[in-house]
N, C-alpha and C positions, 0 to 999 in steps of 0.2 A: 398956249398950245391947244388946238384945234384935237380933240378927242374924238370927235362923233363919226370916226371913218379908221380903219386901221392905220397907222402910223404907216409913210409911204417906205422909209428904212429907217434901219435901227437894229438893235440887238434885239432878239427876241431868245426865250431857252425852249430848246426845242431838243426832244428824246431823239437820240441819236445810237440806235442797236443798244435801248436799254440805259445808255448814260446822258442824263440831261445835261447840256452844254450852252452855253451864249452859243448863237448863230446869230450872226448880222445877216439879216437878211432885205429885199428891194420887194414892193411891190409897186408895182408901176399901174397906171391907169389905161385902162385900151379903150380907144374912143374909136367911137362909128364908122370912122375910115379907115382904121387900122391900126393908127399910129399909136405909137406909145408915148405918153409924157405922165412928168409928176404931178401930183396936186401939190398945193400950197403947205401942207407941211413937211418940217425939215426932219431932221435925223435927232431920234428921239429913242427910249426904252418901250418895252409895250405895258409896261403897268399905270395904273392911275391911283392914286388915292382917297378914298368916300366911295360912296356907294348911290352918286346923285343920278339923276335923269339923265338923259342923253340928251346935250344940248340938241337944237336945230341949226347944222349946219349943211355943207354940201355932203353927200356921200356919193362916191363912183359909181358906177353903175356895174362895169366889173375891173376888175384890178389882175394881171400876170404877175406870178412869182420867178422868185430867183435869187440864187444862194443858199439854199438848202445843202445840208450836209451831204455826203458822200451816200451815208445809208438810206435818206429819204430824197433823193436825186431826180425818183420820177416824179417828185413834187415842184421841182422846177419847170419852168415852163404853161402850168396850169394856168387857167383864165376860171379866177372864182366872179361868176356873176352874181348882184345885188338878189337876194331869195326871200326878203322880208325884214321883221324887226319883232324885238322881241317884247315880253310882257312891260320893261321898261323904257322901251323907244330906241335901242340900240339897232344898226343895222346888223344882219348876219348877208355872208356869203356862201356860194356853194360851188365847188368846183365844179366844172365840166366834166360829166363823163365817171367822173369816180365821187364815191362817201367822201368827200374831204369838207371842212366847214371851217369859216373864219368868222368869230362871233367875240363880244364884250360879254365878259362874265364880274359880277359883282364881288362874288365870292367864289371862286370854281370849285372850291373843295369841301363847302356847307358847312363850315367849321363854325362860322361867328362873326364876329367884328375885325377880330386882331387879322385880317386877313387884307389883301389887295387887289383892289379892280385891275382887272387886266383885258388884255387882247386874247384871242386861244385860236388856236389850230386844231380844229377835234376832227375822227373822223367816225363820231355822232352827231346827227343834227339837235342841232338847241332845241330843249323846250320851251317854246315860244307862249308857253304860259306861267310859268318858274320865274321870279326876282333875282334867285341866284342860283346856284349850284346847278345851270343850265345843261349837262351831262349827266346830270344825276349818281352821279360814282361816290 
């Protein structure tokens, strides 16, 4: 499984007026003429296991959402463009227009090890010089 790019669908958990819920959510790639297609990988969870490098692979340049819950609705539709990578090679994204961030966090909670690399939807932008706990909370 191709990690080094957010997963194009899949369940993600995403705070929903305060109750975290699975949301299956689409992020499709938007390419220079407009059109939408997927990249190469399939339908998948957003977490990862270890806390390794970010391989070298393709990453989008920007990606549209879609299927967000009911309460985060105006999140649908957004075009997060490619904004950098972070202290460990991860790409992040940044929505258009509003604070929204799509970044690989090693550890998002700064707890320790027993923890799981994931995907995140923040709407802080990463510390792009932090290993983990890229939100700092």
């Amino acid at each position: 499984q191709d990690i080094s790019h957010p997963p194009t669908s899949g369940e993600w958990i995403m705070n929903c007026a305060g109750n975290y819920q699975p949301q299956f959510l689409i992020l499709l790639e938007v390419t220079t003429t407009g059109t939408l297609s997927t990249t190469m990988q399939g339908a998948g969870t957003t977490s990862t296991t270890g806390t390794t490098r970010a391989p070298v692979f393709y990453a989008p340049k920007s990606l549209m959402l879609s299927g967000a819950c009911a309460y985060k609705r105006a999140m649908n539709g957004l075009t997060y463009d490619l904004a950098g990578t972070s202290a460990d090679g991860w790409p992040f994204y940044k929505a258009k227009g509003v604070d929204e961030y799509i970044y690989h966090d090693a550890d998002c909670d700064g707890a320790g090890t027993n923890t799981v690399a994931m995907w995140v939807f923040d709407s802080s932008k990463p510390n792009t010089t932090a290993l983990y706990d890229l939100d700092g909370d």
